[in-house]
VMD Tcl script that builds the backbone (N, CA, C; Angstrom):
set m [mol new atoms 354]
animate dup $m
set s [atomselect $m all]
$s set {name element resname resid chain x y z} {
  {N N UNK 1 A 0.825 -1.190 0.000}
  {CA C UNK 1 A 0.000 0.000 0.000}
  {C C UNK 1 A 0.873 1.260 0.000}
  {N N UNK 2 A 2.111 1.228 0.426}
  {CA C UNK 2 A 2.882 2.700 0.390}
  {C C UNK 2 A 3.758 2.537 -0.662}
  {N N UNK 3 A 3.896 1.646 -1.359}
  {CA C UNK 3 A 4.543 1.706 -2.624}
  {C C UNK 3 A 3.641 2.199 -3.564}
  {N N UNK 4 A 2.237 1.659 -3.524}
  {CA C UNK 4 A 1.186 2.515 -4.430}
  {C C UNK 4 A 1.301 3.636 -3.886}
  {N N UNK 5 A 0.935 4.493 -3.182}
  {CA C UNK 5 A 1.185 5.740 -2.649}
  {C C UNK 5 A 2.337 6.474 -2.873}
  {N N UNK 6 A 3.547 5.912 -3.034}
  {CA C UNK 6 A 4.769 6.488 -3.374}
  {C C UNK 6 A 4.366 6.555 -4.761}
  {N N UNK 7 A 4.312 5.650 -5.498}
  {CA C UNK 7 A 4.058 5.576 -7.201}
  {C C UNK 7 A 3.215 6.522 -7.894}
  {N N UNK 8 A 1.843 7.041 -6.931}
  {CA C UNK 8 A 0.850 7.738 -7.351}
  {C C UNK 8 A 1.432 9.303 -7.351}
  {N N UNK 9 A 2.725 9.227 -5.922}
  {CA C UNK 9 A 2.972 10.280 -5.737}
  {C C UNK 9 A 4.292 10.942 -6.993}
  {N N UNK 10 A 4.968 10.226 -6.923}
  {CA C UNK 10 A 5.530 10.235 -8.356}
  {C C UNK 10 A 5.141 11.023 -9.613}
  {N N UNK 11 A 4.277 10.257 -9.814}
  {CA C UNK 11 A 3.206 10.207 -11.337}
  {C C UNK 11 A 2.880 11.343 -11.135}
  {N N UNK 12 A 2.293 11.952 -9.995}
  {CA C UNK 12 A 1.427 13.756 -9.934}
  {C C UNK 12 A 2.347 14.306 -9.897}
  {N N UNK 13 A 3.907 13.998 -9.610}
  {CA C UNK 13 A 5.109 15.076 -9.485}
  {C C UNK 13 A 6.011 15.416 -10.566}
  {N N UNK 14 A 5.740 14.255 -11.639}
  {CA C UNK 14 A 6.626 13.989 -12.557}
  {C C UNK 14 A 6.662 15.327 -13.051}
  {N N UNK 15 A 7.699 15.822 -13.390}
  {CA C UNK 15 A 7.815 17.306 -14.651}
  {C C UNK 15 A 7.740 18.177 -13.737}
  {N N UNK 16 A 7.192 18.554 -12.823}
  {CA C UNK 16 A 6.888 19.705 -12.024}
  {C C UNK 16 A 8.014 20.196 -11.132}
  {N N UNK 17 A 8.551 21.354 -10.835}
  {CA C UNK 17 A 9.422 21.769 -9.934}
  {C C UNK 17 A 8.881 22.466 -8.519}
  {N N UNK 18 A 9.824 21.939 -7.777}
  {CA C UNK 18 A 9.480 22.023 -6.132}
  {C C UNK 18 A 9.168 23.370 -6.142}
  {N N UNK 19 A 8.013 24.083 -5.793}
  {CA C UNK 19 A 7.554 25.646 -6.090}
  {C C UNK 19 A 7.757 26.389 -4.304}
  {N N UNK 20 A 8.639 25.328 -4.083}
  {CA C UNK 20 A 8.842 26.121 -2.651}
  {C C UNK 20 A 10.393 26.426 -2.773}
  {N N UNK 21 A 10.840 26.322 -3.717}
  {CA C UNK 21 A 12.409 26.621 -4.267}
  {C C UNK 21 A 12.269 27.404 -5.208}
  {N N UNK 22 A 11.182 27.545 -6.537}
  {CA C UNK 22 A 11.150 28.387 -7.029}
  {C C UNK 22 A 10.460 28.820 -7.300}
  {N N UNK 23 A 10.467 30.034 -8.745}
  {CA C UNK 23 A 8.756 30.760 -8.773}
  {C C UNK 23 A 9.561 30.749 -10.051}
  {N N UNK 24 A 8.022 31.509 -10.975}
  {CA C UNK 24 A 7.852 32.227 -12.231}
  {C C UNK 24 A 7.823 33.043 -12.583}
  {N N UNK 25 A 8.543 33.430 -14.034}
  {CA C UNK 25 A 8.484 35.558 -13.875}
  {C C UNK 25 A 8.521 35.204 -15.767}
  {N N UNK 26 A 8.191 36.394 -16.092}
  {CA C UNK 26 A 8.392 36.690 -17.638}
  {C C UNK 26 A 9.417 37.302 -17.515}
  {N N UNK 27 A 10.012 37.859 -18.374}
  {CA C UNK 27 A 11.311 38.455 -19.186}
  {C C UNK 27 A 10.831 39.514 -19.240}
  {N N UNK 28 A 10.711 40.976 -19.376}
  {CA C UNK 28 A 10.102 42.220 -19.755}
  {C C UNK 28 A 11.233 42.687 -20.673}
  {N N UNK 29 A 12.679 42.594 -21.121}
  {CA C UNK 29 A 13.388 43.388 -22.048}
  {C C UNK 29 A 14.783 42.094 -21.593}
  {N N UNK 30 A 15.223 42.404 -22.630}
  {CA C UNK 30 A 16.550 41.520 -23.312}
  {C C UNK 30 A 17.088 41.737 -24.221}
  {N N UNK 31 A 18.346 41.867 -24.459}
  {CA C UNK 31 A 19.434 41.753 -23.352}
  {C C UNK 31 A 19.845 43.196 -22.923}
  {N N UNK 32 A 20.068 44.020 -23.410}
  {CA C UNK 32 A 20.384 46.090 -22.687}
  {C C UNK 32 A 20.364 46.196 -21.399}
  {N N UNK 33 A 18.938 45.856 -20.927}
  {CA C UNK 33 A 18.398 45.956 -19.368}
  {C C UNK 33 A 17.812 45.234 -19.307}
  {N N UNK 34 A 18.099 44.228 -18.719}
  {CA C UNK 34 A 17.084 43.175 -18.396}
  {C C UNK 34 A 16.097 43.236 -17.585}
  {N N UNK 35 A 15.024 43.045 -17.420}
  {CA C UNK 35 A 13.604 43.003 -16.383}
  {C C UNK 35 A 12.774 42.185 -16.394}
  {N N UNK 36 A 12.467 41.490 -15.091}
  {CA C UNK 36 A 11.744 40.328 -14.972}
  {C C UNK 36 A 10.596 40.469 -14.391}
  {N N UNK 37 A 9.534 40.335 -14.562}
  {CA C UNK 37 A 7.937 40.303 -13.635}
  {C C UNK 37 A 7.678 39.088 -13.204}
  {N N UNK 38 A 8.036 39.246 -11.940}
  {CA C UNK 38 A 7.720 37.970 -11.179}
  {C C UNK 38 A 6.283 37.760 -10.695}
  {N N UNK 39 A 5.529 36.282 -11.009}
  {CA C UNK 39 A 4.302 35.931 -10.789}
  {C C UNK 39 A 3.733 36.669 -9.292}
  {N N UNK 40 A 3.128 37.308 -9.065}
  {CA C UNK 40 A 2.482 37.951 -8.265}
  {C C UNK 40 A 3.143 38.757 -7.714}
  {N N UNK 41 A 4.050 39.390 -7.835}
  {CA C UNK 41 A 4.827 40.518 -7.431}
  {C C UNK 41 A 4.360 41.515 -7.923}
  {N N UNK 42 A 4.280 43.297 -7.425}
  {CA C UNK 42 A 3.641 44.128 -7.984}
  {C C UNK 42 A 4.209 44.917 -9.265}
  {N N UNK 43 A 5.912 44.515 -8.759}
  {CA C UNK 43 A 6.616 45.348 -9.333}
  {C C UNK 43 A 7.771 44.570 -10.334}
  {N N UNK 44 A 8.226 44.960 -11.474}
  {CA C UNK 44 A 9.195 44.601 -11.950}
  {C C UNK 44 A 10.477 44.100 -11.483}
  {N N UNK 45 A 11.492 44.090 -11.499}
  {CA C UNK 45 A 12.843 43.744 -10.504}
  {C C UNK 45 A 13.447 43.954 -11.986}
  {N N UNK 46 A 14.489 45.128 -11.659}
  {CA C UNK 46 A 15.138 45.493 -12.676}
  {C C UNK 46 A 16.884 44.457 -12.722}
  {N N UNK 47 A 17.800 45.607 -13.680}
  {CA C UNK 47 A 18.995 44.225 -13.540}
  {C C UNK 47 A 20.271 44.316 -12.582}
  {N N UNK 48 A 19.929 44.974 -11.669}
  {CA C UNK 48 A 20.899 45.062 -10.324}
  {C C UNK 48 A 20.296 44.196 -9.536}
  {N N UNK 49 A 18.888 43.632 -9.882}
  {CA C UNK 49 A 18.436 42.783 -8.553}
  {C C UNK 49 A 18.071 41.335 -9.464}
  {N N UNK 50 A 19.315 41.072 -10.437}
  {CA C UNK 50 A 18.858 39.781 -11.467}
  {C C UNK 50 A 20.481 39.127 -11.344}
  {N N UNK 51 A 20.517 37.606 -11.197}
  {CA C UNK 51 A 21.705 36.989 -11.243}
  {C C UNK 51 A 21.153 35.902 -12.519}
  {N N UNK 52 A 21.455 36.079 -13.699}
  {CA C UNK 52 A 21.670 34.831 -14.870}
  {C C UNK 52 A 22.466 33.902 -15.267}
  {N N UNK 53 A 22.233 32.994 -15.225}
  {CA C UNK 53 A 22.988 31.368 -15.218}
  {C C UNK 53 A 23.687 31.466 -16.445}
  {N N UNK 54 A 24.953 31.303 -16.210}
  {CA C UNK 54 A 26.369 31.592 -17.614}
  {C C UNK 54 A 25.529 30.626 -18.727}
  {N N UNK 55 A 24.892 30.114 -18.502}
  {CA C UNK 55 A 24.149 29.164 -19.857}
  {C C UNK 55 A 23.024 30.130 -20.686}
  {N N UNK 56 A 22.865 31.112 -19.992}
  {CA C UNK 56 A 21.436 31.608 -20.660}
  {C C UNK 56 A 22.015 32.835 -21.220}
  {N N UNK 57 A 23.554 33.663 -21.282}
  {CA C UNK 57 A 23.580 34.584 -21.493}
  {C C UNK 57 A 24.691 33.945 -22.732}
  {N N UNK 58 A 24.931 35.467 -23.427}
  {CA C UNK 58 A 25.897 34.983 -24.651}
  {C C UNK 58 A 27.194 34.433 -23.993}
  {N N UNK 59 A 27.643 33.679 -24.810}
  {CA C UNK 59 A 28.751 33.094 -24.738}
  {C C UNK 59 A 30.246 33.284 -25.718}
  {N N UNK 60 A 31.266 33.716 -25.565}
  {CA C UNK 60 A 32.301 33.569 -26.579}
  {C C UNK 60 A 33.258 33.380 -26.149}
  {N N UNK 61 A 33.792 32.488 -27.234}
  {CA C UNK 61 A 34.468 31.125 -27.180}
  {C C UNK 61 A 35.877 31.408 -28.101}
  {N N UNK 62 A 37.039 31.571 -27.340}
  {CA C UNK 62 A 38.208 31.948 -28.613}
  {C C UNK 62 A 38.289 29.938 -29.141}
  {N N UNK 63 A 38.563 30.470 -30.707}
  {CA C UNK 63 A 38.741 29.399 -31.433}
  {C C UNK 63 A 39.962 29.472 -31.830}
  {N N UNK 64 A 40.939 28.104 -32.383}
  {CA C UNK 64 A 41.875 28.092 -33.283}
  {C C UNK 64 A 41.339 27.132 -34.155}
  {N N UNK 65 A 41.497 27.221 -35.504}
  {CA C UNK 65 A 41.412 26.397 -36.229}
  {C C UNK 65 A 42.613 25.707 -37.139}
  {N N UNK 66 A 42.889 24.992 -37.234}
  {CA C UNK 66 A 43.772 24.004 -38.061}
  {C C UNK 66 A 43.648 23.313 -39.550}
  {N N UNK 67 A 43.850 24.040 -40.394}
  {CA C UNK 67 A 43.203 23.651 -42.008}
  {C C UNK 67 A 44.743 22.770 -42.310}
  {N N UNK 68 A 44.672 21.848 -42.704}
  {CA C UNK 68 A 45.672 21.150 -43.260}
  {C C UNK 68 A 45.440 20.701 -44.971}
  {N N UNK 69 A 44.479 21.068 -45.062}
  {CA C UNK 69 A 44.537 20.706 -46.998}
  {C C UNK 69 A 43.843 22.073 -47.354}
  {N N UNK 70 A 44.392 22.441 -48.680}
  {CA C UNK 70 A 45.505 21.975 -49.631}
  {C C UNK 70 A 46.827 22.708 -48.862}
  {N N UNK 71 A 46.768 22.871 -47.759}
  {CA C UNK 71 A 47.996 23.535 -47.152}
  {C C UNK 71 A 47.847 23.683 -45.792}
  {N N UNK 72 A 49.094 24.027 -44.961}
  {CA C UNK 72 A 49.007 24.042 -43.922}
  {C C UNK 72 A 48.746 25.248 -42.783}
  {N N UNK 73 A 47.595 25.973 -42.540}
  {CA C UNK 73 A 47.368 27.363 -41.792}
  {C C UNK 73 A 46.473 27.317 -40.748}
  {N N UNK 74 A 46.528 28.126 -40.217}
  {CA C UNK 74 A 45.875 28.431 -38.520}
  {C C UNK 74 A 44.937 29.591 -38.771}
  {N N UNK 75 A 44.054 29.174 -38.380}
  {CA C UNK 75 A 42.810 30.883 -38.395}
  {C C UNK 75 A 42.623 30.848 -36.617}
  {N N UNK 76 A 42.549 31.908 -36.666}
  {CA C UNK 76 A 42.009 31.744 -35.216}
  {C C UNK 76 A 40.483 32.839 -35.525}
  {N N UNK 77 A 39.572 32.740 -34.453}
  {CA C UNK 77 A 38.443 33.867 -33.901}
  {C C UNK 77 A 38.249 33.437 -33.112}
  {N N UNK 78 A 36.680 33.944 -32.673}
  {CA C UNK 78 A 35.743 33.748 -31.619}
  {C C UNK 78 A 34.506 33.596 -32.240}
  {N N UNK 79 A 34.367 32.457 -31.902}
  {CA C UNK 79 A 32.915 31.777 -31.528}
  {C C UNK 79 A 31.801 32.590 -30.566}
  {N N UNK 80 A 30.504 32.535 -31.121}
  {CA C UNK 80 A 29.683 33.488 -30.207}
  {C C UNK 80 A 28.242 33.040 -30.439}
  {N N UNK 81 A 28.304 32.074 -28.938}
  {CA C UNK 81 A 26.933 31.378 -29.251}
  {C C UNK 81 A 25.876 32.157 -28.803}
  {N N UNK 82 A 24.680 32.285 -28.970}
  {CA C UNK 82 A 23.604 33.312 -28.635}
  {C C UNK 82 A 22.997 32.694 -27.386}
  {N N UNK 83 A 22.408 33.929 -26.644}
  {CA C UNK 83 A 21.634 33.409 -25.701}
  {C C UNK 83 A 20.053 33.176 -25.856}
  {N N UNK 84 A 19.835 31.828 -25.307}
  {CA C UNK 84 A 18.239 31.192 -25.851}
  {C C UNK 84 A 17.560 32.474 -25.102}
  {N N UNK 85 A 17.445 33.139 -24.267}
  {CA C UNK 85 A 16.182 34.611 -23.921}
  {C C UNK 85 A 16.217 35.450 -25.269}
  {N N UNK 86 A 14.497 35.220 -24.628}
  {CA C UNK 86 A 13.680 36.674 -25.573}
  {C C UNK 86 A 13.283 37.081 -24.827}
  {N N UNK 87 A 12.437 38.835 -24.845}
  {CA C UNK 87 A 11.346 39.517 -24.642}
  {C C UNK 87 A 10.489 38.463 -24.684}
  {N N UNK 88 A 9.777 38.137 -23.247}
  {CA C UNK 88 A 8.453 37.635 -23.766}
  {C C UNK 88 A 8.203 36.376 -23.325}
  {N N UNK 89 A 9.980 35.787 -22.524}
  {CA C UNK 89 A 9.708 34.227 -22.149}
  {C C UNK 89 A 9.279 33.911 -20.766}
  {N N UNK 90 A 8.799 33.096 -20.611}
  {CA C UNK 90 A 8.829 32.330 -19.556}
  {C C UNK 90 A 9.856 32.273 -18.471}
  {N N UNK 91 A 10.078 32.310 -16.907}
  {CA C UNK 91 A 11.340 31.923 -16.880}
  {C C UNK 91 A 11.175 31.141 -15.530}
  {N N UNK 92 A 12.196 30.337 -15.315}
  {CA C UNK 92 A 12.082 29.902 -13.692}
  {C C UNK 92 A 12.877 30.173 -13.097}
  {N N UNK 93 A 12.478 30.682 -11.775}
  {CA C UNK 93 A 13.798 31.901 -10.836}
  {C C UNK 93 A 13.769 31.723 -9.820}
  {N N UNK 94 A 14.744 31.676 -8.762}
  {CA C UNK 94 A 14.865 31.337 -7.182}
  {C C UNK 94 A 15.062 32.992 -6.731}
  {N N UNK 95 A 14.499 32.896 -5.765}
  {CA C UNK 95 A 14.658 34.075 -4.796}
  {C C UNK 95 A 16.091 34.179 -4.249}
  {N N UNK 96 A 16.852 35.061 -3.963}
  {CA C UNK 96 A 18.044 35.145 -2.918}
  {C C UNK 96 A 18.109 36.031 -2.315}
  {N N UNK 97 A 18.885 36.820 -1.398}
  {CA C UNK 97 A 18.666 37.206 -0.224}
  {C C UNK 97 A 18.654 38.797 -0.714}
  {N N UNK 98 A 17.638 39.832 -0.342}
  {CA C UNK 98 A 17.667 41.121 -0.665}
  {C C UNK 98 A 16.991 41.324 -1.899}
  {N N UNK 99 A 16.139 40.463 -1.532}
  {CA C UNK 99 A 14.721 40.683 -3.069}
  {C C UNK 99 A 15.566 40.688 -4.120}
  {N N UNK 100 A 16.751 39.839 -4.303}
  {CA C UNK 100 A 17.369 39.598 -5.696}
  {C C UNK 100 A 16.596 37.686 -6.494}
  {N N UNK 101 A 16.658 38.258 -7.674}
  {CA C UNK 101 A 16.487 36.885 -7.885}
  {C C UNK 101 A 17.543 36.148 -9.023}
  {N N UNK 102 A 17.838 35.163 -8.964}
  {CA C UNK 102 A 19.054 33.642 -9.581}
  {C C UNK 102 A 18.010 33.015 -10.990}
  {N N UNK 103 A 18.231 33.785 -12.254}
  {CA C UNK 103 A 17.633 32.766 -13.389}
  {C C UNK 103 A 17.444 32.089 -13.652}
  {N N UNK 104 A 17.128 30.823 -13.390}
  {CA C UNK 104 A 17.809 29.019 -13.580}
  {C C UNK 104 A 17.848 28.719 -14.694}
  {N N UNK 105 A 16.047 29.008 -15.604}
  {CA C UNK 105 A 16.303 28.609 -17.142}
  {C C UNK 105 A 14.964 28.957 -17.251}
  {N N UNK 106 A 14.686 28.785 -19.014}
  {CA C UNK 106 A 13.646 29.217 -19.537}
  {C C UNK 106 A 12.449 28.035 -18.987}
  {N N UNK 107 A 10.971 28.699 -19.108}
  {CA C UNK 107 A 9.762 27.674 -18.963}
  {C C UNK 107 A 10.093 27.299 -20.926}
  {N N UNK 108 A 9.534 25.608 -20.804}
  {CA C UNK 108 A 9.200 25.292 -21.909}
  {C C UNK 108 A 7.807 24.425 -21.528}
  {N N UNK 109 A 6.785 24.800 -22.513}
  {CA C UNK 109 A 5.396 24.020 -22.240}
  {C C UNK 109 A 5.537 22.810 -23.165}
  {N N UNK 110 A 5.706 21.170 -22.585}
  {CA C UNK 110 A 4.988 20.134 -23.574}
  {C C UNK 110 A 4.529 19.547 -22.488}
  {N N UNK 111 A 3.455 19.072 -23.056}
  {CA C UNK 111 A 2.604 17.715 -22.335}
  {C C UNK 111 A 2.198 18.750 -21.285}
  {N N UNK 112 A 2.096 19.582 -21.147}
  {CA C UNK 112 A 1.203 20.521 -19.932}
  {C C UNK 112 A 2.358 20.657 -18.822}
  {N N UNK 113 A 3.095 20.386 -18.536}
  {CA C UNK 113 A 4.217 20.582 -17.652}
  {C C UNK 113 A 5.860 21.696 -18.196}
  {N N UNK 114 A 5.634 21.807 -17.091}
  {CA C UNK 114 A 7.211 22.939 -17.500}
  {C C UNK 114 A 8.321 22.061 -17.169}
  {N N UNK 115 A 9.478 22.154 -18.369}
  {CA C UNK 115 A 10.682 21.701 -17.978}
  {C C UNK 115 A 11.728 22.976 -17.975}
  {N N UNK 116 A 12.865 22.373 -16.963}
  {CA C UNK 116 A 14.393 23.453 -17.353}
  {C C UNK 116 A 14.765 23.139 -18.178}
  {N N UNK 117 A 15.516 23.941 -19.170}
  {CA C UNK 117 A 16.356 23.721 -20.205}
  {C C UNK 117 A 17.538 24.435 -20.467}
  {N N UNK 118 A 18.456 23.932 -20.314}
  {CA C UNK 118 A 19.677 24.742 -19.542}
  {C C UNK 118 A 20.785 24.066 -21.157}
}
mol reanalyze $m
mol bondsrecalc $m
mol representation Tube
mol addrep $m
């Protein structure tokens, strides 16, 4: 009987994140100034009171490259992967201390549940 009970409990939890760790906010502007509206909050939280996860913001990457045919040369640059935020997304965010809040990752909707996607 508490293995059914564990199992049932499972099944209603699957996909869902512990909402006593985090909350929900939209994006209001990206990337210049960032601003987030957090689910029932009155007010915006501008970007002195925003910490974003090195995954969600741009990234660049020094490259070397190595061409060996028809000859032998080196290119180098930088790589510059984009960051998945828009105006307009979803997001899931932890509170931290001094009404700041920690980005974790975007909401994505399938099957009716939100996942991270980092």
């Amino acid at each position: 009987m508490l293995n059914d009970a564990l199992k049932l409990l499972r099944e209603k939890t699957s996909g869902h994140i512990d909402a006593r760790d985090t909350e929900r906010a939209t994006l209001l502007s990206w990337p210049g100034n960032p601003q987030i509206e957090v689910d029932g909050d009155p007010e915006p939280y501008p970007a002195d009171k925003l910490v974003f996860a090195e995954y969600l913001q741009d990234r660049r990457i020094d490259a070397v490259f190595e061409i060996t045919q028809p000859q032998n040369s080196t290119l180098t640059g930088i790589l510059v992967i984009p960051s998945p935020l828009q105006t307009g997304d979803r997001l899931i965010v932890s509170r931290l201390t001094g009404q700041r809040y920690y980005v974790l990752g975007k909401e994505v909707s399938s099957g009716g549940g939100g996942k991270l996607i980092s």
